[in-house]
C-alpha positions in Angstrom: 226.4 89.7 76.3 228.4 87.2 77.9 230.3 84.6 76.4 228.7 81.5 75.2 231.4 79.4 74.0 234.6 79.9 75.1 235.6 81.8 78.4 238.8 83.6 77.4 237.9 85.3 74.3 240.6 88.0 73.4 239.4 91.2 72.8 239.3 92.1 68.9 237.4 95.1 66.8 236.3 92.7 64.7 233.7 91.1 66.9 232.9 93.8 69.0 229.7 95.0 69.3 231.1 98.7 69.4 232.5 98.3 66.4 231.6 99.3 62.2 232.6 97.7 59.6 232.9 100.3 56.5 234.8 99.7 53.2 236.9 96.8 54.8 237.9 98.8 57.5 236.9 99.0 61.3 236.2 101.6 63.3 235.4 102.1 67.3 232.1 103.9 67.7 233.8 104.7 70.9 236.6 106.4 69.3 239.1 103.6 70.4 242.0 102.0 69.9 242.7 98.5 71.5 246.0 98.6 73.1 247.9 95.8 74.6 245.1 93.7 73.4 243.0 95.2 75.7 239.4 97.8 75.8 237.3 98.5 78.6 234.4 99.5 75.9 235.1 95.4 74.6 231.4 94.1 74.3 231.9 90.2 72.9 229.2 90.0 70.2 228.8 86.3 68.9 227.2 87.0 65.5 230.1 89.2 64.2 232.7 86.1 64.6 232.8 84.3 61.4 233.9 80.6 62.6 237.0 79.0 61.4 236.9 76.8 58.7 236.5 73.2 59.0 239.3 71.0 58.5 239.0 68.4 55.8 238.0 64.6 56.3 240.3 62.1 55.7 239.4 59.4 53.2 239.1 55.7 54.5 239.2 52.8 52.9 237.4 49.7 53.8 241.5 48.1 54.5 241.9 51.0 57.0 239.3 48.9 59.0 240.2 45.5 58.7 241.3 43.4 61.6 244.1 40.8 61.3 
């Protein structure tokens, strides 16, 4: 799957698509471990990326727009 948002996505067990998720923990169906951030079995799988949070709006007021 190649990626669709960003072009350099580091290489993380959390969002790979050879990877588990069991009682909080990950685990390599490959029997890997990423070294030196890096894993030739890395397969970037968008739907196990949970997006960062959104940053909160400021508040305006209607001064804040007011020309003088």
């Amino acid at each position: 799957m190649s990626n669709l948002f960003y072009k350099d996505i580091s290489p993380d067990c959390l969002y790979c698509n050879n990877s588990v998720k069991k009682n909080n923990l990950v685990k390599c169906t490959k029997d890997k471990i990423l070294s030196n951030g890096k894993c030739r079995f890395f397969i970037y799988n968008p739907y196990k990326r949970v997006p960062r949070r959104t940053p909160k709006m400021m508040s305006f007021s209607s001064q804040d727009f007011d020309i003088e």
